[in-house]
TORGU-686971 format. One record per residue (C-alpha): x, y, z; residue in one letter; residue number from 1. Coordinates in pm, 1 decimal, padded with zeros to 6 digits, always signed. Example, Ala and Ser with C-alpha at 12.3 -4.5 7.8 and 13.67 -1.06 7.14 Angstrom:
2
TIPA        u        v        w residuo num
TIPA +01230.0 -00450.0 +00780.0       A   1
TIPA +01367.0 -00106.0 +00714.0       S   2
This chain:
148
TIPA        u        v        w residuo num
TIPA +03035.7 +09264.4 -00657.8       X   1
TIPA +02705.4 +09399.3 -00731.6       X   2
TIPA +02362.5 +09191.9 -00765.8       X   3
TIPA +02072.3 +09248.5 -00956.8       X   4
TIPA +01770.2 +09203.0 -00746.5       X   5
TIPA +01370.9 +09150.7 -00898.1       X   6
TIPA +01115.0 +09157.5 -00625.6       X   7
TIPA +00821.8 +08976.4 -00758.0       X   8
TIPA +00472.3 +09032.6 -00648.6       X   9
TIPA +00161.8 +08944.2 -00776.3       X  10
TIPA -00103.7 +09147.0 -00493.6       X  11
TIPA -00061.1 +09512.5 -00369.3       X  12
TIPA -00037.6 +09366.3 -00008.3       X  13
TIPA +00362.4 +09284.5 -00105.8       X  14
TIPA +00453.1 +09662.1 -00107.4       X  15
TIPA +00508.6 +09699.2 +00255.8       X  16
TIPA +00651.9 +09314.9 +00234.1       X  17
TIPA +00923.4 +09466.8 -00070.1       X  18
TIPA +00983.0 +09852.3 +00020.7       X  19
TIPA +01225.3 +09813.6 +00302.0       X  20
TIPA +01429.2 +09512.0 +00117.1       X  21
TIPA +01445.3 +09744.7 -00167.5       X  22
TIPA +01505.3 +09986.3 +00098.3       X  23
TIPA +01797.4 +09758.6 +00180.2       X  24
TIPA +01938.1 +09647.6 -00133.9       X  25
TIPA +01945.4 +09997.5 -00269.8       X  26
TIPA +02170.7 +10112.5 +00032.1       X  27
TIPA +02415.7 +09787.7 -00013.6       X  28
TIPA +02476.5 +09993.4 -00387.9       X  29
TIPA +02295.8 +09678.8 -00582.8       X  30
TIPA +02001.0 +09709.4 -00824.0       X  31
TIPA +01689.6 +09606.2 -00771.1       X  32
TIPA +01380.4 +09636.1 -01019.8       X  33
TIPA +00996.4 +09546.8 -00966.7       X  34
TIPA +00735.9 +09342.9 -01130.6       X  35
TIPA +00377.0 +09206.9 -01086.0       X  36
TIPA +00209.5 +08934.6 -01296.7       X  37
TIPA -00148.5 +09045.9 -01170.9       X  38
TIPA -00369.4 +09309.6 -01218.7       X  39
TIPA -00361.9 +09420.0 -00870.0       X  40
TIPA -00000.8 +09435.0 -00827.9       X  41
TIPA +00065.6 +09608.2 -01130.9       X  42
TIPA -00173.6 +09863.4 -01053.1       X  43
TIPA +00011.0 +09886.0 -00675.9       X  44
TIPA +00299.0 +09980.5 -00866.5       X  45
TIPA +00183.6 +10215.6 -01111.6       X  46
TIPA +00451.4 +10535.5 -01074.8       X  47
TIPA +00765.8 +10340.8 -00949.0       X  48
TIPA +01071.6 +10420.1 -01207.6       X  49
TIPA +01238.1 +10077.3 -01099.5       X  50
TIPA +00963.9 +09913.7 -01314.7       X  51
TIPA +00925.7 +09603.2 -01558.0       X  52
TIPA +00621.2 +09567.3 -01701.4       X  53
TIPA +00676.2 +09247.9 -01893.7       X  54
TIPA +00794.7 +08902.4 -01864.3       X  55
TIPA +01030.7 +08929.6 -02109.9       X  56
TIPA +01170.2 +09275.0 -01969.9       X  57
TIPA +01206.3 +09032.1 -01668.2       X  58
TIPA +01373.9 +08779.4 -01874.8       X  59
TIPA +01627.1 +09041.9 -02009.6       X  60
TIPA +01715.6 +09207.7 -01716.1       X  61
TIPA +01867.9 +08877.3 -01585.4       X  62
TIPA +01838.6 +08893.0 -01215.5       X  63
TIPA +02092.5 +08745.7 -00944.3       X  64
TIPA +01786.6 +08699.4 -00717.1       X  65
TIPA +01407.4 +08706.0 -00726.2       X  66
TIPA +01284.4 +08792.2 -00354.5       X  67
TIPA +00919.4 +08681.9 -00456.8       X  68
TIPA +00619.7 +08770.3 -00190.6       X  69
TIPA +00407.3 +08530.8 -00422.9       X  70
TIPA +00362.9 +08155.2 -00402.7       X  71
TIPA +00499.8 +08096.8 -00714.6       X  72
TIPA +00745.3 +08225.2 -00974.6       X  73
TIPA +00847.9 +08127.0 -01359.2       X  74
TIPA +01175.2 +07899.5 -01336.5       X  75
TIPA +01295.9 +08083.3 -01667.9       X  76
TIPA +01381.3 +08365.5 -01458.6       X  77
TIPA +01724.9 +08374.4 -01426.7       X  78
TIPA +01848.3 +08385.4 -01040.6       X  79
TIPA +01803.8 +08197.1 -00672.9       X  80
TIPA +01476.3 +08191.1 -00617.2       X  81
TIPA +01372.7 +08359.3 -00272.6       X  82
TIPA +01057.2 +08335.3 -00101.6       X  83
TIPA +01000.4 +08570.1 +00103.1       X  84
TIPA +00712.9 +08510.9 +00397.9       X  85
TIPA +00409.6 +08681.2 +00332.7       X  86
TIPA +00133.0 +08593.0 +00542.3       X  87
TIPA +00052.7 +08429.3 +00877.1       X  88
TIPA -00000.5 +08052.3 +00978.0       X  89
TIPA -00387.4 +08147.9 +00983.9       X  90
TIPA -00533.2 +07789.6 +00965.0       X  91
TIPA -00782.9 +07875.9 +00701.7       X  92
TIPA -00784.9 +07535.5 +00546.8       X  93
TIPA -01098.9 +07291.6 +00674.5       X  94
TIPA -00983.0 +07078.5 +01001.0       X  95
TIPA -00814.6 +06729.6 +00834.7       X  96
TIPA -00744.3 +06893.4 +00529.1       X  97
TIPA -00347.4 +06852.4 +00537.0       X  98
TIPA -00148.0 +06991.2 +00804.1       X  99
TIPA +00116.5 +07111.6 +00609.9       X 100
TIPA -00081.8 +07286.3 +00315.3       X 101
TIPA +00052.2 +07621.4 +00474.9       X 102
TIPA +00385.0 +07505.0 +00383.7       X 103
TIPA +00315.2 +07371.8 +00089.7       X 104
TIPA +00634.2 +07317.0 -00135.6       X 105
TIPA +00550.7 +07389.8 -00503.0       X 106
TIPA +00936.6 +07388.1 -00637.5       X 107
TIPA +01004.4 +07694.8 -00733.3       X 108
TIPA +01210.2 +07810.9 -00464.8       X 109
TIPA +01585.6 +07747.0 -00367.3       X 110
TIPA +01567.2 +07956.7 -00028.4       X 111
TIPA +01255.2 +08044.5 +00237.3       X 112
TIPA +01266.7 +08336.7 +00426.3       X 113
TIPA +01041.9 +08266.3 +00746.8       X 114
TIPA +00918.2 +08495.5 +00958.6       X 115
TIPA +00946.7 +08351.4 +01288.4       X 116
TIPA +00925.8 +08023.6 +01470.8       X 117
TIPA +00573.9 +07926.7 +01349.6       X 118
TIPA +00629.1 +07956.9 +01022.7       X 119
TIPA +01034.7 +07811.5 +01034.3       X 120
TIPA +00930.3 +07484.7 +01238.4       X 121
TIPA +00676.3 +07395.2 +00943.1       X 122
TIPA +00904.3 +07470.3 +00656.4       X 123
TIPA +01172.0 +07266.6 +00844.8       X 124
TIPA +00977.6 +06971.8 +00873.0       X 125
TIPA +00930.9 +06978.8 +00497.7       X 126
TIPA +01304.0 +07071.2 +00443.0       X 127
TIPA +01358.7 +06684.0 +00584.5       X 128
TIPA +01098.3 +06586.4 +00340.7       X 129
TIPA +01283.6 +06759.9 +00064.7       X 130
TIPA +01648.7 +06873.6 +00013.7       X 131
TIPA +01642.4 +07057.8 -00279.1       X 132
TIPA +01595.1 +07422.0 -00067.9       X 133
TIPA +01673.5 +07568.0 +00232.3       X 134
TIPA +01506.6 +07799.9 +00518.0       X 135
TIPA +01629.0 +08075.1 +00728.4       X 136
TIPA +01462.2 +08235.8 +00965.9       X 137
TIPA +01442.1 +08627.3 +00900.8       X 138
TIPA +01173.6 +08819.0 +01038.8       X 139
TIPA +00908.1 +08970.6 +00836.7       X 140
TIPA +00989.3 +09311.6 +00649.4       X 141
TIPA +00604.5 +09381.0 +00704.3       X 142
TIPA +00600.3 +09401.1 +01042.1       X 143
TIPA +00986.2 +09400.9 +01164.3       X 144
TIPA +00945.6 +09792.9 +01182.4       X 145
TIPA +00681.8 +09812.6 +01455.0       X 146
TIPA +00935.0 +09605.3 +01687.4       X 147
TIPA +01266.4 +09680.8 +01828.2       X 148
C-alpha cells in the first residue's frame, strides 16, 4: 500500500524539519506533496515541483497523513494529523505563566512526534490529561543528522 503524505509548514525554518522525511517517504515509494499557509513558507518553497499552492489543492489531493511542523492545521484536511517537533523547550514564556504552555494541546493533532526526553515527558503528562492523541518519541529530523 502506498500513502499520500502533505508536509505542512507555515515558516521557512520547517525545510530542514521536512526535507529528510520527504527524503524518507519518497524512498519507501509513497507520495508526498508540500504546502505553506504563510507568506514565509510559501516563499521557502518557491521552485519545489511537489507543490500545492492552495487549500483546496490540499483538500483535493486527499492526504493519508499531514506531518505538520506548525502548531496548527485545518481539520478538513483529510488524514492523521502528525505533529512533528519543531522547536526546543526554550522557556520563553514569563516565570508563573503556565508550565505546560510549551505543550500546549490545541486539538488538531492525533499523533506527536517528540524530539527527545524533554519534550516527550511534557507531552506525556498532557497525554494523561487528554486521550484523544498519542506521543512517540522520534528524534528531530533537524538535527538527527549531526548525530550518530
Amino acid at each position: 500500500m502506498h500513502y499520500k503524505f502533505l508536509i505542512y509548514i507555515s515558516y521557512s525554518y520547517a525545510l530542514p524539519i521536512g526535507i529528510p522525511l520527504e527524503k524518507e517517504i519518497l524512498s519507501r515509494g509513497d507520495t508526498v506533496m508540500w504546502f505553506s499557509d504563510l507568506d514565509d513558507g510559501k516563499t521557502a518553497l518557491q521552485g519545489k515541483k511537489n507543490l500545492l499552492d492552495t487549500i483546496k489543492s490540499v483538500v483535493n489531493y486527499k492526504p493519508d497523513i499531514v506531518l505538520a511542523a506548525t502548531n496548527d492545521v485545518p481539520d478538513f484536511i483529510s488524514g492523521l494529523k502528525v505533529q512533528i517537533f519543531h522547536g526546543f523547550n526554550a522557556q520563553k514564556r514569563p516565570e508563573g505563566y503556565n508550565n505546560f504552555s510549551h505543550f500546549r494541546i490545541r486539538g488538531f493533532f492525533d499523533l506527536y512526534c517528540t524530539q527527545g526526553p524533554t519534550s516527550t515527558s511534557g507531552f506525556k503528562a498532557q497525554q494523561r490529561k487528554h486521550s484523544h492523541f498519542e506521543v512517540i518519541e522520534t528524534g528531530w529530523s533537524k538535527v538527527d543528522p549531526y548525530f550518530h
